[in-house]
C-alpha positions as CSV (number, residue, x, y, z in Angstrom):
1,X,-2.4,56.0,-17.0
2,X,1.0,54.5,-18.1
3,X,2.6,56.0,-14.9
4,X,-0.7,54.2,-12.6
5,X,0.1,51.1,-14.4
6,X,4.2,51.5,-13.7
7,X,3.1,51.8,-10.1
8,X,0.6,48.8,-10.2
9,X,3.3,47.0,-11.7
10,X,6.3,47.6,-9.3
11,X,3.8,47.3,-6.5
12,X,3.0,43.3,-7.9
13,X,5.9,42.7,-8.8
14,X,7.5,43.5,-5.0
15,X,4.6,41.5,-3.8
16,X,5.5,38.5,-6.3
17,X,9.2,38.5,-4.8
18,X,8.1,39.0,-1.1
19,X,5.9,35.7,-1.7
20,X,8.9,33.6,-3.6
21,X,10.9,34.5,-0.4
22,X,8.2,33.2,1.7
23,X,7.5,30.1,-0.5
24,X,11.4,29.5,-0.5
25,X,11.5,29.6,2.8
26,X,8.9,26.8,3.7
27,X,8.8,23.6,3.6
28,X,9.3,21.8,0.3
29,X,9.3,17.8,0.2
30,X,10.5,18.3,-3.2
31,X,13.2,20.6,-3.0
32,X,14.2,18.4,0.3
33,X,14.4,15.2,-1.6
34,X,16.6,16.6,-4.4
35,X,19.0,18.8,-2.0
36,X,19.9,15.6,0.2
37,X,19.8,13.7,-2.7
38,X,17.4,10.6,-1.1
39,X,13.6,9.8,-1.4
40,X,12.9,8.5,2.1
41,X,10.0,5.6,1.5
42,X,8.0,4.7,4.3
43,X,7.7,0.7,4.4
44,X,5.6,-2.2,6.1
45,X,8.0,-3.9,8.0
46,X,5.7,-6.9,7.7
47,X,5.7,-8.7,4.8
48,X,2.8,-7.9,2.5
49,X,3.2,-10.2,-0.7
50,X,3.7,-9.5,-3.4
51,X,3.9,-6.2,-2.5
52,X,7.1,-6.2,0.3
53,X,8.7,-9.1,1.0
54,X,12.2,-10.7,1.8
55,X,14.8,-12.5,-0.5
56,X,17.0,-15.5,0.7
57,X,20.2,-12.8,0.4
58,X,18.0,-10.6,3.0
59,X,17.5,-7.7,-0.1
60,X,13.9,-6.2,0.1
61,X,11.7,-7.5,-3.0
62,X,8.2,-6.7,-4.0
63,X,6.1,-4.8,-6.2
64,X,6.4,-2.0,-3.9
65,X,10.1,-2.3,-4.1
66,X,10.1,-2.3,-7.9
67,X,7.9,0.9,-7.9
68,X,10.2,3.1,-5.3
69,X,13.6,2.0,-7.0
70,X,12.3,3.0,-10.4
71,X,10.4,6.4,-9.0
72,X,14.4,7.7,-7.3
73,X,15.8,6.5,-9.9
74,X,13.9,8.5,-12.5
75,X,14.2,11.4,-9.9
76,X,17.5,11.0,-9.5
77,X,18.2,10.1,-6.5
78,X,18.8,7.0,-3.5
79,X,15.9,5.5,-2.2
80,X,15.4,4.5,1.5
81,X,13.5,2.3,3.0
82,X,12.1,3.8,6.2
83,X,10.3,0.8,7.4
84,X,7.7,0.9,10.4
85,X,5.1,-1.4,11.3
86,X,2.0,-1.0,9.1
87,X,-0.4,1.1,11.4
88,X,2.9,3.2,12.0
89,X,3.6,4.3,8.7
90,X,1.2,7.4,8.6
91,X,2.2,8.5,11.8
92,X,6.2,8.5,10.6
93,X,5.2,10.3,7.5
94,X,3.4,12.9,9.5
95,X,6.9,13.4,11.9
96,X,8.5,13.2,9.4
97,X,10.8,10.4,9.1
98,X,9.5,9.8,5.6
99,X,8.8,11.9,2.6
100,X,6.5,9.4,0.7
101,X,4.5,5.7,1.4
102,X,4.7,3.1,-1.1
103,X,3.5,0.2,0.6
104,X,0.4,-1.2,-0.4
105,X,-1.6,1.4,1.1
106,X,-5.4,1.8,-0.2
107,X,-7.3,4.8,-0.2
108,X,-10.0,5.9,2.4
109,X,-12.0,8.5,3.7
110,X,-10.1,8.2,7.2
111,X,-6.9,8.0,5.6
112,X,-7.6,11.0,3.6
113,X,-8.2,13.3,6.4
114,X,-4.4,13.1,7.3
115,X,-2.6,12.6,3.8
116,X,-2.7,13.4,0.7
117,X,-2.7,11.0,-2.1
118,X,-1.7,10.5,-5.2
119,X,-3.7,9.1,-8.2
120,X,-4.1,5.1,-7.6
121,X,-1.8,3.1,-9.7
122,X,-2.5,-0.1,-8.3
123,X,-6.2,-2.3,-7.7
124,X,-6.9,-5.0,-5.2
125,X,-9.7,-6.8,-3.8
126,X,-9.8,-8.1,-0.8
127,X,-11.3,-11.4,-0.5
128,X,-12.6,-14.1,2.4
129,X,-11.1,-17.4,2.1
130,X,-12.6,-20.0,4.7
131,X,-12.0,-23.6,5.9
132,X,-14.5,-26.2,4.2
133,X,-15.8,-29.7,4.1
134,X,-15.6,-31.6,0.5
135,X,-15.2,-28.1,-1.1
136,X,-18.2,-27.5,-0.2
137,X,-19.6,-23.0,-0.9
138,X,-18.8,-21.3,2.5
139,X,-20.7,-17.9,2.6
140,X,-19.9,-15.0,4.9
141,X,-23.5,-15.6,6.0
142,X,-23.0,-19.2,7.2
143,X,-20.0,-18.0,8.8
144,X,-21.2,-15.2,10.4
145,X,-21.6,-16.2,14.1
146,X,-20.9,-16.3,17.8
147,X,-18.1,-18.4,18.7
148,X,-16.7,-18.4,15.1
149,X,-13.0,-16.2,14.5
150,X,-12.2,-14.7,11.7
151,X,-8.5,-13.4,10.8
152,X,-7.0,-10.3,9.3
153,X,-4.2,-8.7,9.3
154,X,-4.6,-6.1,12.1
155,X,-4.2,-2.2,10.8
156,X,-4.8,-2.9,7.0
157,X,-8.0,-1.9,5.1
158,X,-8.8,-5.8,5.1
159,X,-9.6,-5.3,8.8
160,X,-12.5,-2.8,8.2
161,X,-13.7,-5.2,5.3
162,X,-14.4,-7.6,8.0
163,X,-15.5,-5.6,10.6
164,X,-18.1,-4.8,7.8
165,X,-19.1,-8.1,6.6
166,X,-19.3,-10.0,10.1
167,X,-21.6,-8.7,12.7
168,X,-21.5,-11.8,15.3
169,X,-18.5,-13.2,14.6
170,X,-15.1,-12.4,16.5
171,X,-12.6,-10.4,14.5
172,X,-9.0,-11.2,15.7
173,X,-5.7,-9.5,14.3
174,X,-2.7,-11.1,13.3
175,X,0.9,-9.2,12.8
176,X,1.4,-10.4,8.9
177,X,0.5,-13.1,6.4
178,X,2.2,-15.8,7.1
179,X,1.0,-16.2,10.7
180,X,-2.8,-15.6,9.6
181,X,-2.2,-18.0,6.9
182,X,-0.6,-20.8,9.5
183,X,-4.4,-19.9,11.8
184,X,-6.1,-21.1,9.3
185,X,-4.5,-23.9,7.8
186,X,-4.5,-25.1,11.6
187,X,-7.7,-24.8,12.8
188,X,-7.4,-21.7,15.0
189,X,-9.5,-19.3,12.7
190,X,-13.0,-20.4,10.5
191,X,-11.8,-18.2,7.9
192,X,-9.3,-15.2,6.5
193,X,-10.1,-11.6,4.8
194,X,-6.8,-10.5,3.0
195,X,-6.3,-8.7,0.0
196,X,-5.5,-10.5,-3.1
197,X,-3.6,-12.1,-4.2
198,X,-3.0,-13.7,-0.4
199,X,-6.4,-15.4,-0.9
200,X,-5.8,-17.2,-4.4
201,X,-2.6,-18.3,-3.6
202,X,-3.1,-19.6,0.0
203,X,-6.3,-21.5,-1.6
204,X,-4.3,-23.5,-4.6
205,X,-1.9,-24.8,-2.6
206,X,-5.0,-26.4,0.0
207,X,-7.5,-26.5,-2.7
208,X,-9.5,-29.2,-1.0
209,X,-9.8,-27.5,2.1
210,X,-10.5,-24.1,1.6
211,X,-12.9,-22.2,-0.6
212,X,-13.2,-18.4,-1.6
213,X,-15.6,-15.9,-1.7
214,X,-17.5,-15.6,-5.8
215,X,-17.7,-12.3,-4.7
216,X,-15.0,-9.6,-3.2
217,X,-15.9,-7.8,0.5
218,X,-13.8,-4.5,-0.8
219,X,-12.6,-3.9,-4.1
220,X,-9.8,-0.6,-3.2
221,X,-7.2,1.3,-4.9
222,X,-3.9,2.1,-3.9
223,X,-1.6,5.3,-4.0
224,X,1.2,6.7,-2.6
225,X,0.8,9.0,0.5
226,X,2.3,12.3,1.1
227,X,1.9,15.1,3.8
228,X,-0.9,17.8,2.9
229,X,1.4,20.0,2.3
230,X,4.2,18.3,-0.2
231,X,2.1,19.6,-2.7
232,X,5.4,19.9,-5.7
233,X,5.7,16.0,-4.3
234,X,2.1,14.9,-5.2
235,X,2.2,16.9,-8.3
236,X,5.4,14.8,-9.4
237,X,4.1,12.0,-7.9
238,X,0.6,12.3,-10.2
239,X,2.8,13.0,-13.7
240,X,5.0,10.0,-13.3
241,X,2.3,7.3,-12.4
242,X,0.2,8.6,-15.5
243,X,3.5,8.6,-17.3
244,X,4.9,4.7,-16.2
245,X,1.1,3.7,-16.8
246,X,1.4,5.3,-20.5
247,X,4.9,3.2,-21.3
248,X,3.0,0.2,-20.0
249,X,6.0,-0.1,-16.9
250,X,3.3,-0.4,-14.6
251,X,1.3,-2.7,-16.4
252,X,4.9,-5.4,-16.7
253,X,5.2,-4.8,-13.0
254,X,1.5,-5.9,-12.1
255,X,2.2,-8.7,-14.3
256,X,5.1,-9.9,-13.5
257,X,4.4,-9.6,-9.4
258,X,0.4,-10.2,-9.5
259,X,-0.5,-12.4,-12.4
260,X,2.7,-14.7,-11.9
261,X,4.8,-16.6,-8.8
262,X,7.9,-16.3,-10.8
263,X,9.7,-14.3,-8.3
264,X,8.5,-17.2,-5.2
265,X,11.9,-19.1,-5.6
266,X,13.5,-15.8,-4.6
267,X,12.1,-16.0,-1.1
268,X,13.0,-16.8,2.4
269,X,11.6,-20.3,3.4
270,X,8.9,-18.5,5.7
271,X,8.3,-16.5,2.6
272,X,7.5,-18.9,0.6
273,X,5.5,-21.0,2.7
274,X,2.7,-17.9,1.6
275,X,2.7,-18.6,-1.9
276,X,3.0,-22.7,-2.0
C-alpha cells in the first residue's frame, strides 16, 4: 500500500509540475502588469463628467482618474491611460492594448459576453431631462413621438435606455456631453437621456427651462472590465474594491466627485460649461 501510494504520489506530483509549466507559460494579465511595471487603463477619450474629464493644465481628472491612480499605486506600479473612443474601448481591451477599463462602464448582458467584470463599485442612473414651458412635468409619454429627437450620447448604456423608453420618437447620437448638452439648450433636441449626474447639473443651471424625469429610465452599476481570461486580474481587482469600500476610500471619492462640484473650477472652459 505505502509503495501504491509513493507511486500515486510522484505520478501527481509530476502532473502538478507539468501544469505549473503550462500555467507559467500562458498568459497572465497579472504577472504582465507587475513584470513591465505599468497597469495599462483603457479610457473614454470623451469627456464623461465627473467620471473623465480635462483640467485647465491639460492633466486628466475625474473619478475614474482618482480610482486608476490609487489601484497602480497600491499595485505598485505606473498607470496609463490608453484612451479610445468610448465604443472602442472593449475592442482595445480584447487586442490588447489595455489590461483593464475604468471608465464609467456599466454592466450588461451584451457586454458580459465579451469581458469579464469585476464587482460594481460604483451606481448611476440614468435620467431624461427635457425642454419645458413654465416648468411645466414633461413625461417620456408626452414626448414620445414622430418628429420629436431625443439625444444621447452614442455607444453608452444611456443609448439603449432610450432606445427602450421611446418607440416613435427619433434617437440621435452625439460624440460627448458637452455637445448633447449645447442640442438641447438650443433647440435642436426635445430632450436628453444621460447618466447622472449630467442630468442634475445641466437642469440647475437652466432651471426654468428644463425639467427631469421623478423617475430614472436605467438604474446600472459600474465595474472595471478585464479579458475572460485575466482571471489573477479580476481576482485582485474583486479584493481591492471590497477592500477601498471597507476603508470608506470609495465612499470620499463618490463624495467628493458625485455629491459636490468642488473640483468644476479645475476645468477647461468647455468643461465647465457642463456643470454651470
Amino acid at each position: 500500500m505505502a509503495r501504491l501510494f509513493g507511486r500515486f504520489l510522484a505520478m501527481m506530483l509530476a502532473l502538478g509540475a507539468s501544469g505549473l509549466a503550462a500555467s507559467t507559460a500562458s498568459a497572465d494579465t497579472l504577472q504582465d502588469v507587475m513584470s513591465r511595471g505599468t497597469l495599462r487603463v483603457g479610457l473614454a477619450a470623451e469627456t464623461f463628467v465627473p467620471w473623465t474629464m480635462v483640467d485647465h493644465d491639460g492633466d486628466q481628472i475625474g473619478f475614474e482618474i482618482d480610482v486608476a491612480r490609487r489601484l497602480a499605486s497600491d499595485l505598485g506600479v505606473e498607470v496609463q491611460f490608453v484612451q479610445r473612443p468610448f465604443v472602442q474601448l472593449i475592442p482595445s481591451l480584447l487586442a490588447g492594448e489595455s489590461d483593464v477599463i475604468i471608465s464609467g462602464l456599466s454592466i450588461t448582458t451584451q457586454r458580459a459576453k465579451l469581458v469579464a467584470f469585476s464587482r460594481p463599485y460604483a451606481h448611476s442612473e440614468v435620467n431624461f431631462l427635457a425642454r419645458t414651458s413654465g416648468g411645466a412635468q414633461v413625461t417620456t409619454d408626452s414626448v414620445d413621438k414622430e418628429g420629436t429627437t431625443i439625444g444621447v450620447v452614442g455607444g453608452t448604456v444611456s443609448e439603449f435606455a432610450a432606445a427602450q423608453a421611446f418607440a416613435h420618437a427619433t434617437v440621435r447620437q452625439f460624440q460627448a456631453d458637452r455637445n448633447l448638452q449645447d442640442a438641447l439648450l438650443n433647440g435642436e433636441i426635445a430632450g436628453l437621456v444621460a447618466s447622472s449626474p449630467i442630468p442634475e447639473l445641466v437642469m440647475a443651471a437652466n432651471t426654468d427651462e428644463l425639467t427631469i424625469s421623478e423617475e430614472p429610465l436605467l438604474r446600472t452599476a459600474e465595474a472595471f472590465a478585464v479579458r475572460p481570461d485575466s482571471l489573477r486580474l479580476l481576482n485582485l481587482l474583486d479584493s481591492w474594491i471590497y477592500e477601498k469600500e471597507a476603508g470608506g476610500f470609495l465612499e470620499r471619492l463618490r463624495a467628493y466627485w458625485f455629491d459636490s462640484t468642488d473640483w468644476g473650477d479645475r476645468l477647461t472652459q468647455d468643461e465647465t460649461e457642463v456643470v454651470e
